[in-house]
BALOBA-1460 file (C-alpha; in Angstrom, 3 decimals):
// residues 269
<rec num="1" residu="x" x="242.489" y="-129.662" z="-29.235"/>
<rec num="2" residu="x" x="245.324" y="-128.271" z="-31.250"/>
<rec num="3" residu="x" x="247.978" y="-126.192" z="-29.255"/>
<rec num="4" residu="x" x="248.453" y="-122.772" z="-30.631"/>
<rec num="5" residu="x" x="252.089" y="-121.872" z="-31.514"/>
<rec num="6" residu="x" x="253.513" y="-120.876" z="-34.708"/>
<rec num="7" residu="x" x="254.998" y="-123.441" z="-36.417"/>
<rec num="8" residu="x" x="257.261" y="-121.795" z="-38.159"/>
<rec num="9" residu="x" x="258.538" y="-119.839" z="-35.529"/>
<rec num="10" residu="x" x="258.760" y="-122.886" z="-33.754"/>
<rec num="11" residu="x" x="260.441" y="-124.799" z="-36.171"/>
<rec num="12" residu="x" x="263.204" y="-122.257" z="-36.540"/>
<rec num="13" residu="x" x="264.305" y="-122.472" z="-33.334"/>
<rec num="14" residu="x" x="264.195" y="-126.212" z="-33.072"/>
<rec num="15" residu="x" x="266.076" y="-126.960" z="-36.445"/>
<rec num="16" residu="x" x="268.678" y="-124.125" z="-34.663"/>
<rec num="17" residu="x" x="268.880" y="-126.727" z="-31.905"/>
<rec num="18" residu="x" x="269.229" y="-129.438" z="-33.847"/>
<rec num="19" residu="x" x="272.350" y="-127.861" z="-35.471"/>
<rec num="20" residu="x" x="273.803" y="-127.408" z="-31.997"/>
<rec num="21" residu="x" x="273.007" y="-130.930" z="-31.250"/>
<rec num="22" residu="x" x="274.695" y="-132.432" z="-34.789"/>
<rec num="23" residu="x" x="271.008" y="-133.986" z="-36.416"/>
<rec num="24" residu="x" x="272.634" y="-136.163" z="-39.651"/>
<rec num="25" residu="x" x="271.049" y="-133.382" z="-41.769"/>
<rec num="26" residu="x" x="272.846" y="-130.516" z="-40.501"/>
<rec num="27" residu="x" x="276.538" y="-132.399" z="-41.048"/>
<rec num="28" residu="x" x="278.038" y="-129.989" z="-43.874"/>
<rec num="29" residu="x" x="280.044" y="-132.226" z="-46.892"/>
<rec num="30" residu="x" x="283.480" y="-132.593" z="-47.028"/>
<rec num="31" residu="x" x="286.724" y="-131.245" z="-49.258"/>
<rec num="32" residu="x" x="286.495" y="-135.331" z="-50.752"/>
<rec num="33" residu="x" x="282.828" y="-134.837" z="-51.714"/>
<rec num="34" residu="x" x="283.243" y="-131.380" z="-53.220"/>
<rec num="35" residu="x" x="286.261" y="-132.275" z="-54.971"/>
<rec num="36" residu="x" x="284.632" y="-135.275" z="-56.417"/>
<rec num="37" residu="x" x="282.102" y="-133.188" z="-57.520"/>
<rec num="38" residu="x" x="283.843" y="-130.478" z="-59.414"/>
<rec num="39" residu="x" x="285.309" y="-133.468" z="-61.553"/>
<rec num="40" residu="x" x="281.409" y="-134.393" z="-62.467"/>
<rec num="41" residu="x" x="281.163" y="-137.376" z="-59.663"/>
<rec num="42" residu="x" x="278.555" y="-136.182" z="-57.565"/>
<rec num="43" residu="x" x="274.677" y="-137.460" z="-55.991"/>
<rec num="44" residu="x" x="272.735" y="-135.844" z="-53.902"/>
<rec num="45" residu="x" x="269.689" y="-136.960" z="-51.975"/>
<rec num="46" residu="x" x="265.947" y="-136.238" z="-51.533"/>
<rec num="47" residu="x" x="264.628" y="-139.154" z="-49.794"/>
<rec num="48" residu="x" x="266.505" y="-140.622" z="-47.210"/>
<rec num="49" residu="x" x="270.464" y="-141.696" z="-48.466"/>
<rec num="50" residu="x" x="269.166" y="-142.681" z="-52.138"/>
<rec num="51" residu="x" x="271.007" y="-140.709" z="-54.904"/>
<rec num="52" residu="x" x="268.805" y="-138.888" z="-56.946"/>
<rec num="53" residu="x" x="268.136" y="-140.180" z="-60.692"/>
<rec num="54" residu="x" x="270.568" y="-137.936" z="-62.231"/>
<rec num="55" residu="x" x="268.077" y="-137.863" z="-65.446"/>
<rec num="56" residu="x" x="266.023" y="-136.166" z="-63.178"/>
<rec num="57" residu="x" x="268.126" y="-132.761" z="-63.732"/>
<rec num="58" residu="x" x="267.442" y="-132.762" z="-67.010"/>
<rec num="59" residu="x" x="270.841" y="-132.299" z="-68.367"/>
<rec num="60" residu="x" x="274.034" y="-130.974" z="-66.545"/>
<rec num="61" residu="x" x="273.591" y="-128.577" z="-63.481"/>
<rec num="62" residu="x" x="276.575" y="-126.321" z="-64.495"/>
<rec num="63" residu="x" x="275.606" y="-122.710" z="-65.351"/>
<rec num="64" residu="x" x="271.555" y="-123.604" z="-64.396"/>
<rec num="65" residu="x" x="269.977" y="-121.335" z="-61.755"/>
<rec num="66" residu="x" x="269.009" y="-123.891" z="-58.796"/>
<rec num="67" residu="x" x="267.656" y="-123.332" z="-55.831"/>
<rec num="68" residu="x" x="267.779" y="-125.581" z="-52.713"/>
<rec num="69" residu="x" x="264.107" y="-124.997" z="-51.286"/>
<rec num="70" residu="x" x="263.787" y="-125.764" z="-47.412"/>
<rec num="71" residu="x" x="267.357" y="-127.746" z="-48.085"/>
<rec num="72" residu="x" x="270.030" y="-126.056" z="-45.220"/>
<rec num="73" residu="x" x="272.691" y="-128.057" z="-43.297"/>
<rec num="74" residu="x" x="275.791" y="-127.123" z="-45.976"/>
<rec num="75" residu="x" x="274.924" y="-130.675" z="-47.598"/>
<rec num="76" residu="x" x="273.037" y="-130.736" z="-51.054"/>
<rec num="77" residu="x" x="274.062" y="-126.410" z="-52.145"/>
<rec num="78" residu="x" x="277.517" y="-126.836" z="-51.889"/>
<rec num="79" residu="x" x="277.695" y="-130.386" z="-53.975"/>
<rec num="80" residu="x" x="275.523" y="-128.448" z="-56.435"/>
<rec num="81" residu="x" x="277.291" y="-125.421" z="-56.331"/>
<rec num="82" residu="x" x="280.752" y="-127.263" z="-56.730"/>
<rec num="83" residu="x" x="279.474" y="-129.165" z="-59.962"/>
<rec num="84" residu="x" x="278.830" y="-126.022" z="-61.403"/>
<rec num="85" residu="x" x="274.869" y="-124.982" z="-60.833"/>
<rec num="86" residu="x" x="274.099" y="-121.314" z="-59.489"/>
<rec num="87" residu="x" x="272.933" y="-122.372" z="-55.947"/>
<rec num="88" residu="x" x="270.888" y="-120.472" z="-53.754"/>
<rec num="89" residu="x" x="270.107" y="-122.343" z="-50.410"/>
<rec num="90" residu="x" x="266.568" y="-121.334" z="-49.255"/>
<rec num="91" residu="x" x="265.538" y="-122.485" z="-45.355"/>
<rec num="92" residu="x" x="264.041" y="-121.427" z="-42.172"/>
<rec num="93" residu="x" x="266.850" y="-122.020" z="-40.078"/>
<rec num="94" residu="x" x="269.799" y="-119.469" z="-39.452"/>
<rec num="95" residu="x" x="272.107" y="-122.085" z="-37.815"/>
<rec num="96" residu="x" x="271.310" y="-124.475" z="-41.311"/>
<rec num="97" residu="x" x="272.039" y="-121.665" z="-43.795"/>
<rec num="98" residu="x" x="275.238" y="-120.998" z="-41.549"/>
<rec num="99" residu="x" x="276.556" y="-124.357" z="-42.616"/>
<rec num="100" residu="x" x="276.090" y="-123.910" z="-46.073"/>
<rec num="101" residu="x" x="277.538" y="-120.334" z="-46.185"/>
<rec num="102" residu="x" x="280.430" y="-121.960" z="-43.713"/>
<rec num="103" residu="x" x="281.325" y="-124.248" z="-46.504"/>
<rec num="104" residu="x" x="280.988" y="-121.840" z="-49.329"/>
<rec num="105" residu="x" x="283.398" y="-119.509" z="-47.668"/>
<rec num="106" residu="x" x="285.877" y="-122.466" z="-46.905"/>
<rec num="107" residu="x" x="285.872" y="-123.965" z="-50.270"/>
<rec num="108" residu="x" x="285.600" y="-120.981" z="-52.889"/>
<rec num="109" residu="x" x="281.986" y="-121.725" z="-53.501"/>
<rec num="110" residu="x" x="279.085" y="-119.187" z="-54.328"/>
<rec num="111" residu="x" x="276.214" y="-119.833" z="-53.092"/>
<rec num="112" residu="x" x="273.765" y="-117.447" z="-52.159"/>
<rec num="113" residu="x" x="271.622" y="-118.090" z="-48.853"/>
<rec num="114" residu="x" x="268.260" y="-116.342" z="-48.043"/>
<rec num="115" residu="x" x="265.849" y="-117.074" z="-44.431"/>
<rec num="116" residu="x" x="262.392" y="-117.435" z="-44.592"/>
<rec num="117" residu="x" x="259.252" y="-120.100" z="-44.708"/>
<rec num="118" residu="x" x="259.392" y="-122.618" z="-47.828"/>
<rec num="119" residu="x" x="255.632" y="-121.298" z="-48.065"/>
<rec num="120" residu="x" x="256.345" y="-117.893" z="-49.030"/>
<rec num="121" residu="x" x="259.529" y="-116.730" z="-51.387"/>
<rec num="122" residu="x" x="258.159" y="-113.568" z="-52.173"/>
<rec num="123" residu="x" x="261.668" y="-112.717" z="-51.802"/>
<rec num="124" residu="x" x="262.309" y="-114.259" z="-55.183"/>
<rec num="125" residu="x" x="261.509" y="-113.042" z="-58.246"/>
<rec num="126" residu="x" x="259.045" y="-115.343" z="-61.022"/>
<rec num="127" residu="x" x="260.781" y="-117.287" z="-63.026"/>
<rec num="128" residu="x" x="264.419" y="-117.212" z="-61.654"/>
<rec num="129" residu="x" x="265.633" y="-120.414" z="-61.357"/>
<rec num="130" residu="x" x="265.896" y="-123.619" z="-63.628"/>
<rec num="131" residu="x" x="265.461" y="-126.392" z="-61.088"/>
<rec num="132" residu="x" x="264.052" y="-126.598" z="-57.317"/>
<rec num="133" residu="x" x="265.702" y="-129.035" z="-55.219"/>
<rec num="134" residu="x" x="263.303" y="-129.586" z="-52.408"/>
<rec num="135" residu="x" x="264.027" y="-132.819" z="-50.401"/>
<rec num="136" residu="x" x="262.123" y="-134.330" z="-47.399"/>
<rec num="137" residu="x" x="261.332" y="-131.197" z="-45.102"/>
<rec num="138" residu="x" x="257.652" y="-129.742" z="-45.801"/>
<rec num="139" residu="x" x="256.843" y="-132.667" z="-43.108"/>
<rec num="140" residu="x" x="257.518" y="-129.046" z="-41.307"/>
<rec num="141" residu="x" x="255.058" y="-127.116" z="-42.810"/>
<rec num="142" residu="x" x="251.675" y="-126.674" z="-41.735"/>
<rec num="143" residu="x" x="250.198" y="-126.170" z="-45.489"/>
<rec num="144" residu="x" x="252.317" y="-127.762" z="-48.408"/>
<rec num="145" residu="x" x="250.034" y="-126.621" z="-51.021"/>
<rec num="146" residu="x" x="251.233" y="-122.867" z="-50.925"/>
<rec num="147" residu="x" x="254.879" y="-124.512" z="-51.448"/>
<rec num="148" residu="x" x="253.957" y="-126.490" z="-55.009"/>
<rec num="149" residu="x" x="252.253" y="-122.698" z="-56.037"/>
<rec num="150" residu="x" x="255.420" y="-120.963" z="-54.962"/>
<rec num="151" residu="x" x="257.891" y="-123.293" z="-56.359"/>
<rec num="152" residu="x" x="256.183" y="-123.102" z="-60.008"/>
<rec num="153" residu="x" x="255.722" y="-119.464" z="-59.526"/>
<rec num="154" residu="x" x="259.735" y="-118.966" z="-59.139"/>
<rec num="155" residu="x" x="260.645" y="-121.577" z="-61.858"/>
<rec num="156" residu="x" x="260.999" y="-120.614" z="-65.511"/>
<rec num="157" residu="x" x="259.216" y="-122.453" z="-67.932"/>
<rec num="158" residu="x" x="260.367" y="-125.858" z="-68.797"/>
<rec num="159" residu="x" x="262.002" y="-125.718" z="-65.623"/>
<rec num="160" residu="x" x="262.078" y="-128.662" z="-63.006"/>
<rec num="161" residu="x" x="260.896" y="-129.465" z="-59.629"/>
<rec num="162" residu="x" x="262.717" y="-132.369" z="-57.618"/>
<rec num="163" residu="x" x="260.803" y="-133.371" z="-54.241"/>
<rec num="164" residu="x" x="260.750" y="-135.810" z="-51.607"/>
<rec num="165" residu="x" x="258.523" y="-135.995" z="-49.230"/>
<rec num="166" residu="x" x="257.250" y="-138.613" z="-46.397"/>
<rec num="167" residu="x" x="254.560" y="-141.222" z="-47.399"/>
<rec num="168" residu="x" x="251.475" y="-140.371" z="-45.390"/>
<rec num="169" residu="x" x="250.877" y="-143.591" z="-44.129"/>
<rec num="170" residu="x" x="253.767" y="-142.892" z="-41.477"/>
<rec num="171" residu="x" x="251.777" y="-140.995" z="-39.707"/>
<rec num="172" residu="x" x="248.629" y="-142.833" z="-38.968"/>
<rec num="173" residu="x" x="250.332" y="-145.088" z="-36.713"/>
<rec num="174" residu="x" x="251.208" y="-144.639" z="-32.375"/>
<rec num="175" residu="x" x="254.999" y="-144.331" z="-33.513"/>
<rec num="176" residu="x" x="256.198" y="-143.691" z="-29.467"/>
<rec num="177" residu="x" x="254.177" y="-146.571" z="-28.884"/>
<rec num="178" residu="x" x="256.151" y="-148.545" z="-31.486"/>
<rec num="179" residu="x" x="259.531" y="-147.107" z="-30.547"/>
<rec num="180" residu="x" x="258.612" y="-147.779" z="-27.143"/>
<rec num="181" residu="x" x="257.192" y="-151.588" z="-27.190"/>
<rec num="182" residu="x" x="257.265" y="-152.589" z="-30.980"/>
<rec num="183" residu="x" x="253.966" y="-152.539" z="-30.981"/>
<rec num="184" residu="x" x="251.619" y="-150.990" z="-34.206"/>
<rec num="185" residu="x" x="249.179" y="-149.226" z="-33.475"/>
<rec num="186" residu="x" x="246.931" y="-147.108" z="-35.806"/>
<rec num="187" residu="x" x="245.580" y="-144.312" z="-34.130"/>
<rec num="188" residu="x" x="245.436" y="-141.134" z="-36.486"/>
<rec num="189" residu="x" x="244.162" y="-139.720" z="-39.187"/>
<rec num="190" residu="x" x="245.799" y="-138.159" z="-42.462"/>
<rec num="191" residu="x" x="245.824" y="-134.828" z="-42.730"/>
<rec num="192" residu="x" x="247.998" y="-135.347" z="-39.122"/>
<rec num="193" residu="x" x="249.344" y="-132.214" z="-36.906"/>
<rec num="194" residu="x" x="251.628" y="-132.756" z="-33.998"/>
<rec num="195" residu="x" x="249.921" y="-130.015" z="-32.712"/>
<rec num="196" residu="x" x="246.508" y="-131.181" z="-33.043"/>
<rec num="197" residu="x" x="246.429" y="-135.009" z="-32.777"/>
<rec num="198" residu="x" x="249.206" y="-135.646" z="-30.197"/>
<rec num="199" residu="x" x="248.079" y="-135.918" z="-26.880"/>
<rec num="200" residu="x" x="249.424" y="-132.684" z="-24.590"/>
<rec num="201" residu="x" x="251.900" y="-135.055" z="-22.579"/>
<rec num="202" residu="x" x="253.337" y="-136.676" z="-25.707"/>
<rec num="203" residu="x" x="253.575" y="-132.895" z="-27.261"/>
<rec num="204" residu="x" x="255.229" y="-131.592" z="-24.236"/>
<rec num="205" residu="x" x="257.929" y="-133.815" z="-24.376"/>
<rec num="206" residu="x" x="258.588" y="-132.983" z="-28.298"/>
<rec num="207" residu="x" x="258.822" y="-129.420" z="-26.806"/>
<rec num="208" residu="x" x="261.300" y="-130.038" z="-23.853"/>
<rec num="209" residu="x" x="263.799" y="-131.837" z="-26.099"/>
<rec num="210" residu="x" x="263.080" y="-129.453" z="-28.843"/>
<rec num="211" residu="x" x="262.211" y="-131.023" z="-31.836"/>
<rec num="212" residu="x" x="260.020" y="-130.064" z="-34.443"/>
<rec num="213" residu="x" x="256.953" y="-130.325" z="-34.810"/>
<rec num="214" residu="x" x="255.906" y="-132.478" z="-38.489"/>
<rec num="215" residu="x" x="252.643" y="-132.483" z="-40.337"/>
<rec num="216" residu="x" x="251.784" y="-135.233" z="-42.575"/>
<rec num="217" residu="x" x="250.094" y="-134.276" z="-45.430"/>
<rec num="218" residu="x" x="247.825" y="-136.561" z="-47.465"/>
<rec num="219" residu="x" x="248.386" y="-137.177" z="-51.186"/>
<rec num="220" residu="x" x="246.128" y="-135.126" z="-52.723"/>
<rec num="221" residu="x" x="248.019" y="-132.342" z="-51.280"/>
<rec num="222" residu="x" x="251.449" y="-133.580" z="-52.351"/>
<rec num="223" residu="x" x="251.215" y="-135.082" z="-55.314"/>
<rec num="224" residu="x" x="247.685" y="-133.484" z="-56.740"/>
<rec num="225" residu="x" x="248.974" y="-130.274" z="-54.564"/>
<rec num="226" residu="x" x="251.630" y="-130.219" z="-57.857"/>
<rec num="227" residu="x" x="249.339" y="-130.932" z="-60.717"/>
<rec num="228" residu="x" x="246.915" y="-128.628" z="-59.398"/>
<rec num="229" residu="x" x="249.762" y="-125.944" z="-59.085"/>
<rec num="230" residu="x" x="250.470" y="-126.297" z="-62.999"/>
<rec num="231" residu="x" x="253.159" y="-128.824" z="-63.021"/>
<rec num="232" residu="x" x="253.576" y="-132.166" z="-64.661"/>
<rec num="233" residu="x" x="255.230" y="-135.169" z="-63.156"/>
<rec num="234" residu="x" x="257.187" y="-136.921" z="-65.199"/>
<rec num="235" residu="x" x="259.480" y="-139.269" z="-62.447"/>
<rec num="236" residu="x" x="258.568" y="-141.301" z="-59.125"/>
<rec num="237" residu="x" x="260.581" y="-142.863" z="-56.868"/>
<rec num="238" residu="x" x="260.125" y="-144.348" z="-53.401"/>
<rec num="239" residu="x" x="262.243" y="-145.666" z="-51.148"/>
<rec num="240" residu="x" x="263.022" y="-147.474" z="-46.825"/>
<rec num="241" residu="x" x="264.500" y="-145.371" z="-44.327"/>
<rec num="242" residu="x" x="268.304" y="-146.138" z="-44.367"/>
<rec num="243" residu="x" x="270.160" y="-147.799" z="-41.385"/>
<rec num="244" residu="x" x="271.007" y="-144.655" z="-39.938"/>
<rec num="245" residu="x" x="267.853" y="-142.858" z="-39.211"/>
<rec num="246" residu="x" x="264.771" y="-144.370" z="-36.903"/>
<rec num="247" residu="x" x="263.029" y="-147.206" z="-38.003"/>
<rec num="248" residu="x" x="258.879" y="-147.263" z="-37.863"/>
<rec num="249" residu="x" x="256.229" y="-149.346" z="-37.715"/>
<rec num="250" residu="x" x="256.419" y="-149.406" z="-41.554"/>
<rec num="251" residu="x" x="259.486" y="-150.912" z="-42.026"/>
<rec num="252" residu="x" x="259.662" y="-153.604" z="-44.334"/>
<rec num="253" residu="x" x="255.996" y="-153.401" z="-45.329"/>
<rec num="254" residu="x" x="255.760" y="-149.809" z="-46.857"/>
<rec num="255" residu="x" x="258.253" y="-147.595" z="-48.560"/>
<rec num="256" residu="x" x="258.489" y="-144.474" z="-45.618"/>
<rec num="257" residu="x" x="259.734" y="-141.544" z="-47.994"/>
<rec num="258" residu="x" x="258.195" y="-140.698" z="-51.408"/>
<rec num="259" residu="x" x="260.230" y="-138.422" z="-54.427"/>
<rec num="260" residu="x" x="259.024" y="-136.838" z="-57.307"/>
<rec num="261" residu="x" x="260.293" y="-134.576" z="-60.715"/>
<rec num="262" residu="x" x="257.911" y="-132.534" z="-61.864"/>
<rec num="263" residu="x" x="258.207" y="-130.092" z="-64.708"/>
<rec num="264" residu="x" x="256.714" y="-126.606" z="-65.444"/>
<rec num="265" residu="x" x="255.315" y="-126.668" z="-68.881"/>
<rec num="266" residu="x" x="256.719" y="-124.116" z="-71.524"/>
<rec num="267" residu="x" x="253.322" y="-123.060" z="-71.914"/>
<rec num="268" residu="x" x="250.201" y="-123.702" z="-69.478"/>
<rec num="269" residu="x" x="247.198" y="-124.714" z="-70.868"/>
């Protein structure tokens, strides 16, 4: 039976908290990075610690309207930002757009910072931005279709969508189970909900420490989520989880995360 909380609400609070407790995404970049990228050396990442294609920008970022969708934690804005691009960072957490407005004030950057769900930027207006940098975080969202409509709404045409996103296969197996024993078993279903499938003592315990709760969202919904929303892919990448975050019951038979650039036709037909 699924539990009924908001997840967004939720996962406001618990991203806050993983802030306070220093989660790998919420370390902000350094002078050496942002220096490095002002001279025209810089990556940034959508799945896991894999650069992303740089052809995948289409061009240079400086002087483009970007906007980091869902992408707090003072890491990918202000590398953006310092090469040049017209960042605005876009999340649900207050404590995550503090880090990126922490390192824009430090380092002379502008970057503008707005709070809200990655489902709905009615805050923005169509057609503002040239690219949407959206890496692996709508595992947080309860509906990611509404998030492909909203990010083609906001882009101009021609404009691009960069998105990573967790393979759905993840998802199906017992993964306490595996981190517990090393042991794979299958036992869920894609669509998956924490809230729904998990059993209450295994969701209670997610609560106590505080950590989000994750949704894992079939393909059709990611990838056909985007076609259907007007866009056209035109790059794929996949890729392991790196050394440095948790390895699953996938490791070393399926690729974990999943990117994608898409592009918003000049005209829709």
């Amino acid at each position: 039976m699924a539990v009924k909380i908001d997840a967004v609400s939720y996962n406001r609070e618990a991203w806050d908290r993983q802030v306070a407790e220093d989660n790998m995404w919420t370390r902000p970049v350094g002078a050496d990075v942002l220096d490095a990228a002002r001279r025209g050396d810089w990556s940034v990442v959508l799945i896991s610690t894999r650069p992303t294609p740089r052809d995948w920008f289409g061009g240079d970022v400086a002087g483009r309207d970007l906007l980091c969708l869902a992408s707090g934690g003072g890491q990918q804005g202000p590398v953006l930002a310092a090469a040049g691009a017209r960042v605005t960072v876009f999340d649900n957490s207050p404590a995550q757009l503090a880090r990126d407005r922490g390192v824009s004030d430090e380092h002379g950057l502008e970057i503008e910072t707005i709070q809200g769900d990655m489902a709905d930027l009615s805050a923005i207006e169509d057609a503002s931005f040239d690219l949407v940098f959206h890496p692996v975080s709508n595992v947080f969202a309860a509906d990611v279709r509404p998030i492909w409509r909203e990010a083609f709404r906001v882009l101009r045409p021609g404009g691009r969508l960069l998105a990573g996103f967790m393979n759905p296969a993840v998802y199906i197996f017992d993964n306490d189970l595996f981190e517990d024993t090393g042991e794979r078993v299958v036992r869920y279903a894609v669509p998956y909900s924490d809230l729904r499938d998990l059993p209450p003592e295994g969701l209670a315990v997610r609560r106590e420490r505080g950590e989000p709760v994750e949704f894992g969202h079939s393909l059709a919904d990611q990838i056909g989520g985007q076609l259907a929303a007007g866009f056209q892919i035109i790059g794929f990448d996949e890729c392991h989880r790196s050394g440095a975050e948790w390895r699953g019951p996938l490791r070393d038979y399926l690729c974990e995360y999943i990117a994608t650039c898409a592009v918003k036709p000049a005209t829709r037909s």
